[in-house]
py3Dmol code that shows the C-alpha trace and the ligand (Angstrom):
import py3Dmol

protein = """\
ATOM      1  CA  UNK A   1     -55.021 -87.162 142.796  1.00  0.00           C
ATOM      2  CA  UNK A   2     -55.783 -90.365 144.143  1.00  0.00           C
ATOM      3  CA  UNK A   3     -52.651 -92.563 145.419  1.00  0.00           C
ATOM      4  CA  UNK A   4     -53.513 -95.525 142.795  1.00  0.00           C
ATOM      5  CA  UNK A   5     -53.801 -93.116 140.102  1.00  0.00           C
ATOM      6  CA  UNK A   6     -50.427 -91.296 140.798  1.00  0.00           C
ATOM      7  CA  UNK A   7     -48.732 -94.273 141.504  1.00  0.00           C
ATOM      8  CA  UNK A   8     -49.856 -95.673 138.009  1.00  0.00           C
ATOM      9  CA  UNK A   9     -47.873 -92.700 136.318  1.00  0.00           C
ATOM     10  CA  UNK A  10     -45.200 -93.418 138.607  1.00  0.00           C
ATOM     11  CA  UNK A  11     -45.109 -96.809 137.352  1.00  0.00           C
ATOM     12  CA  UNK A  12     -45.275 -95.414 133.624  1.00  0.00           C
ATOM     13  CA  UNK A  13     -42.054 -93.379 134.233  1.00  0.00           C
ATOM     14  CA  UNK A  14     -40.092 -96.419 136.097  1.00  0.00           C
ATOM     15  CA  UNK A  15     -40.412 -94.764 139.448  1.00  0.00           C
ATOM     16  CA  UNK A  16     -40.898 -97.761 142.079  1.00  0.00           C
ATOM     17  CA  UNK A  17     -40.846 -95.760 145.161  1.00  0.00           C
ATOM     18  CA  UNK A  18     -43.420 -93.147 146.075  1.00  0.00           C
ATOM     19  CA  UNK A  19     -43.064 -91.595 148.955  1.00  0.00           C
ATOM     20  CA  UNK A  20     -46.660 -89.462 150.140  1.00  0.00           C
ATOM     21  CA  UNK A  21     -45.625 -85.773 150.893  1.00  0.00           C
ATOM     22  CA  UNK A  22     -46.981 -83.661 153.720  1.00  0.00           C
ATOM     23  CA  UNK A  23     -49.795 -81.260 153.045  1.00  0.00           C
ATOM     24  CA  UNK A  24     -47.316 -78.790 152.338  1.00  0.00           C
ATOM     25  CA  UNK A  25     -45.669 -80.252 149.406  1.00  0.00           C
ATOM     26  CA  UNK A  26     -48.433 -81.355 148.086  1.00  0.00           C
ATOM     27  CA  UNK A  27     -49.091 -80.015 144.509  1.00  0.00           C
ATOM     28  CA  UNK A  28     -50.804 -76.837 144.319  1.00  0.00           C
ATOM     29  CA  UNK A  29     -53.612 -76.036 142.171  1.00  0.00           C
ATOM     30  CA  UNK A  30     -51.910 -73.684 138.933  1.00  0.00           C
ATOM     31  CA  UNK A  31     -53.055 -70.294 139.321  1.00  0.00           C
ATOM     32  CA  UNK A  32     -53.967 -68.009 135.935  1.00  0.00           C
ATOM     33  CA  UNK A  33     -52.454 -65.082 135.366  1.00  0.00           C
ATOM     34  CA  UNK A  34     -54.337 -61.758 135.914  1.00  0.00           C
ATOM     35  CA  UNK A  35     -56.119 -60.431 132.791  1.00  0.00           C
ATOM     36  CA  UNK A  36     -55.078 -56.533 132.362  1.00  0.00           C
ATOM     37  CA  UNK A  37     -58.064 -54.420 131.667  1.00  0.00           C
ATOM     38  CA  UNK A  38     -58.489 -53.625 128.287  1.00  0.00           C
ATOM     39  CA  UNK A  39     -59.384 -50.048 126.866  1.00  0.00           C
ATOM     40  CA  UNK A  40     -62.574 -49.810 125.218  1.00  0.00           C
ATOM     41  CA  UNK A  41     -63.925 -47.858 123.122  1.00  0.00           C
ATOM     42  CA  UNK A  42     -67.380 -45.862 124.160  1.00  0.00           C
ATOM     43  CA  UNK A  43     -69.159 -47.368 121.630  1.00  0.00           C
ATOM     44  CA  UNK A  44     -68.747 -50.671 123.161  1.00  0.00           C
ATOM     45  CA  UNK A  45     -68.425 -49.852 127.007  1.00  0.00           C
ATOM     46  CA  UNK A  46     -71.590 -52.198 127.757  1.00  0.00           C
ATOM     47  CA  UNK A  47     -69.279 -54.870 126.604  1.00  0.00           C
ATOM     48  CA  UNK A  48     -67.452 -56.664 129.729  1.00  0.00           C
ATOM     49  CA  UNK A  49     -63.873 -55.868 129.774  1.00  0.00           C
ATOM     50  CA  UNK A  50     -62.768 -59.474 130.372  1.00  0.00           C
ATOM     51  CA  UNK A  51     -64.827 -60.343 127.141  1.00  0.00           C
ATOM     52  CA  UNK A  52     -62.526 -57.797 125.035  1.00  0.00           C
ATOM     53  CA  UNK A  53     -59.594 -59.372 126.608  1.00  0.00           C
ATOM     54  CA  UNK A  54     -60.760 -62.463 125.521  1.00  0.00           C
ATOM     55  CA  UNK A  55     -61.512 -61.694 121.838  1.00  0.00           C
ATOM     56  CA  UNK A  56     -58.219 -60.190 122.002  1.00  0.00           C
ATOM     57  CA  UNK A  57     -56.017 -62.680 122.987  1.00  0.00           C
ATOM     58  CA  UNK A  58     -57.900 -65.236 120.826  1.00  0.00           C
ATOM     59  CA  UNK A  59     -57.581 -63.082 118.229  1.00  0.00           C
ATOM     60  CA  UNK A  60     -54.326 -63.121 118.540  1.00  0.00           C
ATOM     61  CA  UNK A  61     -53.663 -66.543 118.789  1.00  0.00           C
ATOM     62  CA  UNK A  62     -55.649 -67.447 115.744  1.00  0.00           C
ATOM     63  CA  UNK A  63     -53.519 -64.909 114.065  1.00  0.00           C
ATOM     64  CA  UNK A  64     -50.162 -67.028 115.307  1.00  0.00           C
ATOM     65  CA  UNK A  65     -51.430 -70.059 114.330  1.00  0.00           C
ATOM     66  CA  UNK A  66     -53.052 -68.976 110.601  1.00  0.00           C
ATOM     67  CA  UNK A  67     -48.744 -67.516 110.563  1.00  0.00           C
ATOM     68  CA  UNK A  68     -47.070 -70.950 111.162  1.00  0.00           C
ATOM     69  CA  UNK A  69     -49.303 -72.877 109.344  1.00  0.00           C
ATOM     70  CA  UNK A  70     -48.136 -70.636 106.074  1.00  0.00           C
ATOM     71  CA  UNK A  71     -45.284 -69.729 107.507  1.00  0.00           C
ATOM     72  CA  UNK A  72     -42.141 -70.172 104.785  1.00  0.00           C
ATOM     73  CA  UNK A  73     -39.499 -67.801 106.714  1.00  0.00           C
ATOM     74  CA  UNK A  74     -37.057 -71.311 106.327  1.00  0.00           C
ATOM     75  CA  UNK A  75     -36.308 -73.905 104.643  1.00  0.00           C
ATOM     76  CA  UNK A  76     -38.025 -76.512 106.520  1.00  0.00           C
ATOM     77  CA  UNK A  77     -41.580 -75.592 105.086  1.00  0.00           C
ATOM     78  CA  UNK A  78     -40.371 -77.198 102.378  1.00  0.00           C
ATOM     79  CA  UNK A  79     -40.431 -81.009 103.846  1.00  0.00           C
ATOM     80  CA  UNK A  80     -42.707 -80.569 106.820  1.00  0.00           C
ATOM     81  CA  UNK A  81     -46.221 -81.664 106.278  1.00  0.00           C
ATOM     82  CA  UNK A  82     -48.066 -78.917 108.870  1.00  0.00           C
ATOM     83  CA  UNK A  83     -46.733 -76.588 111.033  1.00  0.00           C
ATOM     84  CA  UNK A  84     -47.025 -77.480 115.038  1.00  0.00           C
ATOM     85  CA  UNK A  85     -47.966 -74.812 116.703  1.00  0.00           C
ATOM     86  CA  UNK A  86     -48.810 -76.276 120.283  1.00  0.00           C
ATOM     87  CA  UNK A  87     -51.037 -77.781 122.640  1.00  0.00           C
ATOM     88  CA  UNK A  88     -52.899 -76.756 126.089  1.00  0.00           C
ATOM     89  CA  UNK A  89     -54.814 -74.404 127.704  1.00  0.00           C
ATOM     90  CA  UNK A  90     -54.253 -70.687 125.779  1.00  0.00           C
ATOM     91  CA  UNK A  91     -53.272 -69.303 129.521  1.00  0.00           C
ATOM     92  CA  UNK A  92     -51.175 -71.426 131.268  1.00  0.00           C
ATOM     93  CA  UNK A  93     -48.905 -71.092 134.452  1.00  0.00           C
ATOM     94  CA  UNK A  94     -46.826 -74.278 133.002  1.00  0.00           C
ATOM     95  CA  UNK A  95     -45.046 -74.045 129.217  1.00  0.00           C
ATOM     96  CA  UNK A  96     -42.977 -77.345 128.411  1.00  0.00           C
ATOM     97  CA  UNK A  97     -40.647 -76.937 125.611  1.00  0.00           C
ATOM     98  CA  UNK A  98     -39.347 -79.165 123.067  1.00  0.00           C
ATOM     99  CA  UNK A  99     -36.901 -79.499 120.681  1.00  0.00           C
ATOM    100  CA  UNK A 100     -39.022 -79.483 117.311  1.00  0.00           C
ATOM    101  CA  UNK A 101     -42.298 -81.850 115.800  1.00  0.00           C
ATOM    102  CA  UNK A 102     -40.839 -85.723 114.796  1.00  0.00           C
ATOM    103  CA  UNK A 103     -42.366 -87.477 112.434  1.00  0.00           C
ATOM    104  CA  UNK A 104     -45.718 -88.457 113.784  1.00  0.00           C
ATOM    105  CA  UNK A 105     -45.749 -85.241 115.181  1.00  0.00           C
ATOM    106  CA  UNK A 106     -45.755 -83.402 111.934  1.00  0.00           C
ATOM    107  CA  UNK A 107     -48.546 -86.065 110.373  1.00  0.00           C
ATOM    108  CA  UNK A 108     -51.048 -85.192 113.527  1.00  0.00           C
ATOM    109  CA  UNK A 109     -50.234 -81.590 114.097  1.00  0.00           C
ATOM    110  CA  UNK A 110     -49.655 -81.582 117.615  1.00  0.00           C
ATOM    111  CA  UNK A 111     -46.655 -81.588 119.647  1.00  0.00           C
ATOM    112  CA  UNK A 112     -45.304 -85.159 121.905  1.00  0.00           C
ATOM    113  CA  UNK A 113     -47.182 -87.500 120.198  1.00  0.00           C
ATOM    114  CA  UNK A 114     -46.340 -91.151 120.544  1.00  0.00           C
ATOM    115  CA  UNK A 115     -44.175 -92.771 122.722  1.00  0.00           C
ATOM    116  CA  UNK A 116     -42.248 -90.293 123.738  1.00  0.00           C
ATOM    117  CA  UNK A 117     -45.451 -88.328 124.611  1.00  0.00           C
ATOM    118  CA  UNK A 118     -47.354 -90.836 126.262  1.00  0.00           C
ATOM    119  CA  UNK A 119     -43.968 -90.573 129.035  1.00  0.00           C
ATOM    120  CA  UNK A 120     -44.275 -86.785 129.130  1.00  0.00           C
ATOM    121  CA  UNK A 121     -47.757 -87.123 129.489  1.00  0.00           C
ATOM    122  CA  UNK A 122     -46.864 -89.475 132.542  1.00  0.00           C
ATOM    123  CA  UNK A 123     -44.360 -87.465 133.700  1.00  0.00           C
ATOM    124  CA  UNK A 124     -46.467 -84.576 133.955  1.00  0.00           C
ATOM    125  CA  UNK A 125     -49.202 -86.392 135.324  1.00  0.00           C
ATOM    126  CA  UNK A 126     -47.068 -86.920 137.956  1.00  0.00           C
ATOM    127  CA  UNK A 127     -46.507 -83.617 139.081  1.00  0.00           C
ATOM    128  CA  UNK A 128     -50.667 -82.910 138.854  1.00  0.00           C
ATOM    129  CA  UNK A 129     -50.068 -81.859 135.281  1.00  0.00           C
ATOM    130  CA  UNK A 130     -52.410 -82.551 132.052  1.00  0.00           C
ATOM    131  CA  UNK A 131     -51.943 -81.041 128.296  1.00  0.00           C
ATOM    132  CA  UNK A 132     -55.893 -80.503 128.362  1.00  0.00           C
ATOM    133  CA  UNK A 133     -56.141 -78.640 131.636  1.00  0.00           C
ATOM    134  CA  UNK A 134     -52.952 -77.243 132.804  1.00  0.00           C
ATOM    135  CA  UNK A 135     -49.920 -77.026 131.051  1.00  0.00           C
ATOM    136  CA  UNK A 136     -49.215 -76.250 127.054  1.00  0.00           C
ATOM    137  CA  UNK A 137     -46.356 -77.489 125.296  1.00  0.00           C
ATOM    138  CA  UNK A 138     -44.502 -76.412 122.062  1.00  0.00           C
ATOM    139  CA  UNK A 139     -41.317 -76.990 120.535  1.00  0.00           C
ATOM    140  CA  UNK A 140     -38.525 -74.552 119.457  1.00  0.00           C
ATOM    141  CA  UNK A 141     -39.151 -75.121 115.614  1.00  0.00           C
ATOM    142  CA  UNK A 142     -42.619 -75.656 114.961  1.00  0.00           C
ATOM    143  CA  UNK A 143     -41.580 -77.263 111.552  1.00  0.00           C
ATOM    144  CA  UNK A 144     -40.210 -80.808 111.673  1.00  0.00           C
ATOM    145  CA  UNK A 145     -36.191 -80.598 109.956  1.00  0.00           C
ATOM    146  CA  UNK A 146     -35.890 -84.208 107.869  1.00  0.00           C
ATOM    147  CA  UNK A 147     -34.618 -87.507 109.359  1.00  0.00           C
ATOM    148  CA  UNK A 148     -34.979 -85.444 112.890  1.00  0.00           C
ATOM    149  CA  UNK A 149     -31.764 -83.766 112.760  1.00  0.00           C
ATOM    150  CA  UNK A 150     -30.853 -81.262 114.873  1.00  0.00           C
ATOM    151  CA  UNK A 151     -32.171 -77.521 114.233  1.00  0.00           C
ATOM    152  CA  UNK A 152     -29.387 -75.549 112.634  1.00  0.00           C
ATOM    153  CA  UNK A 153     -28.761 -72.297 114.146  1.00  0.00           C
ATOM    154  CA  UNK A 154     -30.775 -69.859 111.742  1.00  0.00           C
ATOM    155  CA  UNK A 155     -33.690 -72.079 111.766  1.00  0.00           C
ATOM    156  CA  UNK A 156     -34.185 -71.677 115.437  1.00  0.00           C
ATOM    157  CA  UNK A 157     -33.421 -67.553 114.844  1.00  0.00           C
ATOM    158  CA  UNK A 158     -36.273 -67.615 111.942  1.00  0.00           C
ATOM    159  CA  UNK A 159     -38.927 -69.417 114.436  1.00  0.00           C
ATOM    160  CA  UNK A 160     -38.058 -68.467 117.805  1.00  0.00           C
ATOM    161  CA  UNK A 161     -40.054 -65.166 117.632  1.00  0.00           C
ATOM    162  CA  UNK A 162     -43.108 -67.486 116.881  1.00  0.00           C
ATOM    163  CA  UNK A 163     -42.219 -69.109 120.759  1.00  0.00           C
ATOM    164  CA  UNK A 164     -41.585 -65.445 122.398  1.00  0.00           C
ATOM    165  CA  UNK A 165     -45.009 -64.656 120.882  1.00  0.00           C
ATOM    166  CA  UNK A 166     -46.903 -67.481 122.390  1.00  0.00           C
ATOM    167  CA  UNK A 167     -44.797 -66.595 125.682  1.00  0.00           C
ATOM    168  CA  UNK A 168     -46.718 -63.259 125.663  1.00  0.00           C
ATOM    169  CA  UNK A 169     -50.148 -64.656 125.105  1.00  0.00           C
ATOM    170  CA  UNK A 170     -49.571 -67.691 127.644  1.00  0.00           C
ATOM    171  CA  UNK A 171     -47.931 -65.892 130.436  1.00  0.00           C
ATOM    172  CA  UNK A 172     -46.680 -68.874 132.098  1.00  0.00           C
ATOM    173  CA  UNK A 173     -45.007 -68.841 135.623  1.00  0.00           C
ATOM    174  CA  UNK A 174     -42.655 -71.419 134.819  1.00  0.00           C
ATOM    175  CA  UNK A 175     -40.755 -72.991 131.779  1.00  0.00           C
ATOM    176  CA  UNK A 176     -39.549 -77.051 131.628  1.00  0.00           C
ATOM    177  CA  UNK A 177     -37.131 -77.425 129.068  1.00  0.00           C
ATOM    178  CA  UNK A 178     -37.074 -80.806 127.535  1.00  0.00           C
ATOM    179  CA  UNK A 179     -33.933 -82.180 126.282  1.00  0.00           C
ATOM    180  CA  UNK A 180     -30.589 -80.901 125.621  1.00  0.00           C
ATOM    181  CA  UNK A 181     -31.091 -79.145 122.338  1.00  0.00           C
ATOM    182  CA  UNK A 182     -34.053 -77.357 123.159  1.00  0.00           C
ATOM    183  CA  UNK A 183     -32.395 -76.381 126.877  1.00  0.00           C
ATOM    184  CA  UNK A 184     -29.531 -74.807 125.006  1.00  0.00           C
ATOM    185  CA  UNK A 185     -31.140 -72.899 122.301  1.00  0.00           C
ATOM    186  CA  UNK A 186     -33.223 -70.974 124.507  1.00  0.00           C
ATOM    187  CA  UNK A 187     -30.592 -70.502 127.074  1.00  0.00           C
ATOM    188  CA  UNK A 188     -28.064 -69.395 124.241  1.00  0.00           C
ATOM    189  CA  UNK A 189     -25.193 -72.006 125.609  1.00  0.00           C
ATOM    190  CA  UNK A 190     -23.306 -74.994 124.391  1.00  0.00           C
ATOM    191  CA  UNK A 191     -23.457 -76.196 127.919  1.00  0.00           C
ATOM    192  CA  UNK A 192     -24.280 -80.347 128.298  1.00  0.00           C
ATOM    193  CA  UNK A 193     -27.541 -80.920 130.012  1.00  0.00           C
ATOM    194  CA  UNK A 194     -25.940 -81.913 133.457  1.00  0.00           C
ATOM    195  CA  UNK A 195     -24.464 -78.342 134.517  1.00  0.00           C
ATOM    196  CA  UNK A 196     -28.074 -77.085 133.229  1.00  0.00           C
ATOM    197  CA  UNK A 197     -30.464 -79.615 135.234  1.00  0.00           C
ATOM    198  CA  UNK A 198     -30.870 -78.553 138.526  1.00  0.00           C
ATOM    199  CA  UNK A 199     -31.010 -74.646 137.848  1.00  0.00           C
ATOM    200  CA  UNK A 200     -33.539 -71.677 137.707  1.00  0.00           C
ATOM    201  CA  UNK A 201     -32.892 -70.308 134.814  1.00  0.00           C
ATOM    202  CA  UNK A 202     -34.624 -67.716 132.947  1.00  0.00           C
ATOM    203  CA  UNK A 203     -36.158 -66.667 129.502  1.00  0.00           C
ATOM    204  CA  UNK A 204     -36.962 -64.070 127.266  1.00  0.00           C
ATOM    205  CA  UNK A 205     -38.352 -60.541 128.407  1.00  0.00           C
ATOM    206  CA  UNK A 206     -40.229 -61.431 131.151  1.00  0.00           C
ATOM    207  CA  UNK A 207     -36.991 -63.727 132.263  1.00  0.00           C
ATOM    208  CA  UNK A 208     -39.641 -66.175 133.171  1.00  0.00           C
ATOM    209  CA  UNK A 209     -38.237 -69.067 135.458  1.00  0.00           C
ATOM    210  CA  UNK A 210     -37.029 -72.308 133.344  1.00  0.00           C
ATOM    211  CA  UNK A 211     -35.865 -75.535 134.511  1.00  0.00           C
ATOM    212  CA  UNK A 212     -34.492 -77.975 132.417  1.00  0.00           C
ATOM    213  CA  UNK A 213     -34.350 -81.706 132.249  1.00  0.00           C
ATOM    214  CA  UNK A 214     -33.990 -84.732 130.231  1.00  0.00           C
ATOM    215  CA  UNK A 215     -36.481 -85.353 126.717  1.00  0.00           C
ATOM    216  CA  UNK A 216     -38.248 -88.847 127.246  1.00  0.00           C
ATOM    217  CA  UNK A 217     -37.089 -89.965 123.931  1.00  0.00           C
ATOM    218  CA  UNK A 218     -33.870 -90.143 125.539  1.00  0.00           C
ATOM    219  CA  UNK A 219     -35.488 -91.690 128.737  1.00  0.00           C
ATOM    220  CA  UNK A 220     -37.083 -94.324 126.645  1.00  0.00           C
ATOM    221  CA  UNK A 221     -33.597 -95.259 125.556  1.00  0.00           C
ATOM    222  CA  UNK A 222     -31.742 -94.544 128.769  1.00  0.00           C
ATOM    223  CA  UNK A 223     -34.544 -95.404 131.399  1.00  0.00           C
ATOM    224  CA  UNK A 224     -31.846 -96.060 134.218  1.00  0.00           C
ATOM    225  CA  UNK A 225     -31.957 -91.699 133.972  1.00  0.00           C
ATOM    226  CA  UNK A 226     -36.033 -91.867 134.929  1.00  0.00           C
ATOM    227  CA  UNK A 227     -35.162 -90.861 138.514  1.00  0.00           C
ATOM    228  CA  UNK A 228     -32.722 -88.467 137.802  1.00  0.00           C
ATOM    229  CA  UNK A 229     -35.833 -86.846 135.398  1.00  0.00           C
ATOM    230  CA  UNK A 230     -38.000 -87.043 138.590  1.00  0.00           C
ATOM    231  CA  UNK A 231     -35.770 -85.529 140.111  1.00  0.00           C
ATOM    232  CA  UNK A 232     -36.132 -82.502 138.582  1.00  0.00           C
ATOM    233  CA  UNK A 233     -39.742 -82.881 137.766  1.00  0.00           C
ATOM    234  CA  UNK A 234     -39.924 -82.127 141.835  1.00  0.00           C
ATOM    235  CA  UNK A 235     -37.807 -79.292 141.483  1.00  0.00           C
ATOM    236  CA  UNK A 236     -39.657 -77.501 139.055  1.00  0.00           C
ATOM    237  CA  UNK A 237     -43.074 -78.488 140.767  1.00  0.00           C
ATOM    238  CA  UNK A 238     -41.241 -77.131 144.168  1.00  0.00           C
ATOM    239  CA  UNK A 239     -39.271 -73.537 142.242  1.00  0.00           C
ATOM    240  CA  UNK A 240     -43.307 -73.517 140.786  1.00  0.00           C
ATOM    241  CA  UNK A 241     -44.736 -73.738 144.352  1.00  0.00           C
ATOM    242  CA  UNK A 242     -42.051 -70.964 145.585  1.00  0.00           C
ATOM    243  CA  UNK A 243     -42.841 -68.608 142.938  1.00  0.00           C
ATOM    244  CA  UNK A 244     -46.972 -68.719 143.604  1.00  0.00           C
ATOM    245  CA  UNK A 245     -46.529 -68.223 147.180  1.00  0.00           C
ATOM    246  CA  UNK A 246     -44.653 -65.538 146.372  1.00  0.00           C
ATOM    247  CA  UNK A 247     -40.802 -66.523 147.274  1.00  0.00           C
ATOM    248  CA  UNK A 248     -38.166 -67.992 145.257  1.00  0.00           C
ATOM    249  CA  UNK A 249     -34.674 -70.194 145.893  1.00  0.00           C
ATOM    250  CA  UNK A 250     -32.305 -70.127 143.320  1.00  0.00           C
ATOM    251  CA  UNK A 251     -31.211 -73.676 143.106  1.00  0.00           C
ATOM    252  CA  UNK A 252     -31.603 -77.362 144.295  1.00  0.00           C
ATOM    253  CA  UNK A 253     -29.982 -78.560 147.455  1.00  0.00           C
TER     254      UNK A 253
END
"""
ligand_1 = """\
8
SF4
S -39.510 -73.973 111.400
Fe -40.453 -72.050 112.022
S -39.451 -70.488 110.751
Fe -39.096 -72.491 109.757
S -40.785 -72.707 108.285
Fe -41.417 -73.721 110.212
S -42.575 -72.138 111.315
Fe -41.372 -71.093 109.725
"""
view = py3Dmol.view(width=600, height=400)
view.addModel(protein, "pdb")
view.setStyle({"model": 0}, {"cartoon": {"style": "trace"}})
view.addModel(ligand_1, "xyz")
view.setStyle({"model": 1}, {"stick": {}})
view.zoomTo()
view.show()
């Protein structure tokens, strides 16, 4: 990324200071995730295995999203407008999570719209990230709950299946939690957000490695936090780096 460019989304997330890494640090290029052969049958053995896979998984994934969209397993299908499935490449080595679709999120139908996604967008950027290339992102609830309350407890149990379902198909290599209520219902705690930044945690069945930091709706009302987000944006990019060169630490020092 060039210096000006990085610097701009530096600017956007109220970091002043940028200082240029070594070679070493630099971001690395997201890897995909090996496709596993498919069986097929003899009928259809001139077709490519990689072009089964493919049909496969985006089979699958049209199937997930035709499921939310008509999905009425709580009661928030009652007041959303759309269900909001996600956003981003269908295989991705990066999954951001968020808490659950706001209000111009539920009008447009995709995930970190607005202000608060134009500085996650930044953030990401940041890091060598982009929602169109490299990185998906989805929310706990894919339903938005009324007046943006919190999710209660057995709506998060009625839609988190829909999350561990797109965790299968996207096979990320890391997770970033954003915010405190999405960090603690997928880590199962009541534990506040500063005894979970700064952690590898990990999720789900293929305890894929999550970090956690703040949402940037709060950072838009609590900037003087930005660098403490940055923060952890370069531990995740660093626990990210570890895992695809094949070692891992367990926490930030
Ligand atoms: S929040 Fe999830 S479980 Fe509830 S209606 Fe929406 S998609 Fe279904």
């Amino acid at each position: 990324m060039l210096p000006a460019r990085r610097q701009q989304y530096l600017d956007a997330i109220g970091i002043e200071l940028f200082v240029r890494r070594t070679p070493a640090q630099a971001v690395q290029a997201p890897t995909f995730a090996a496709v596993e052969p498919a069986s097929v049958p003899a009928a259809a053995a001139s077709v490519p295995e990689a072009a089964v896979e493919e049909g496969q998984v985006a089979a699958q994934w049209q199937r997930l999203l035709d499921e939310v969209r008509g999905c009425r397993l709580c009661p928030l299908h009652a007041t959303r407008t759309q269900g909001v499935l996600g956003v981003g490449p269908k295989r991705s080595d990066w999954l951001v999570i968020g808490e659950a679709p706001g209000a111009e999120e539920d009008r447009r139908g995709e995930p970190f719209v607005g202000a608060a996604g134009q500085l996650l967008d930044a953030m990401l950027r940041a890091i060598g990230l982009d929602r169109r290339t490299n990185v998906y992102i989805a929310n706990v609830l894919k339903s938005r709950p009324p007046n943006n309350r919190d999710p209660r407890p057995e709506e998060v149990e009625a839609c988190l299946p829909y999350l561990v379902r797109q965790i299968r198909l996207l096979q990320p290599k890391i997770m970033l939690a954003v915010g405190r209520i999405a960090a603690q219902n997928l880590l199962g705690t009541d534990a506040p957000l500063s005894r979970l930044r700064g952690r590898v945690h990990h999720f789900g069945e293929q305890q894929t490695p999550l970090v956690v930091t703040y949402h940037p709706a709060y950072l838009l009302r609590t900037p003087a936090d930005k660098r403490k987000a940055w923060e952890d944006l370069k531990f995740a990019r660093s626990v990210y780096q570890q895992l695809t060169q094949g070692a891992t630490d367990g926490n930030r020092s």
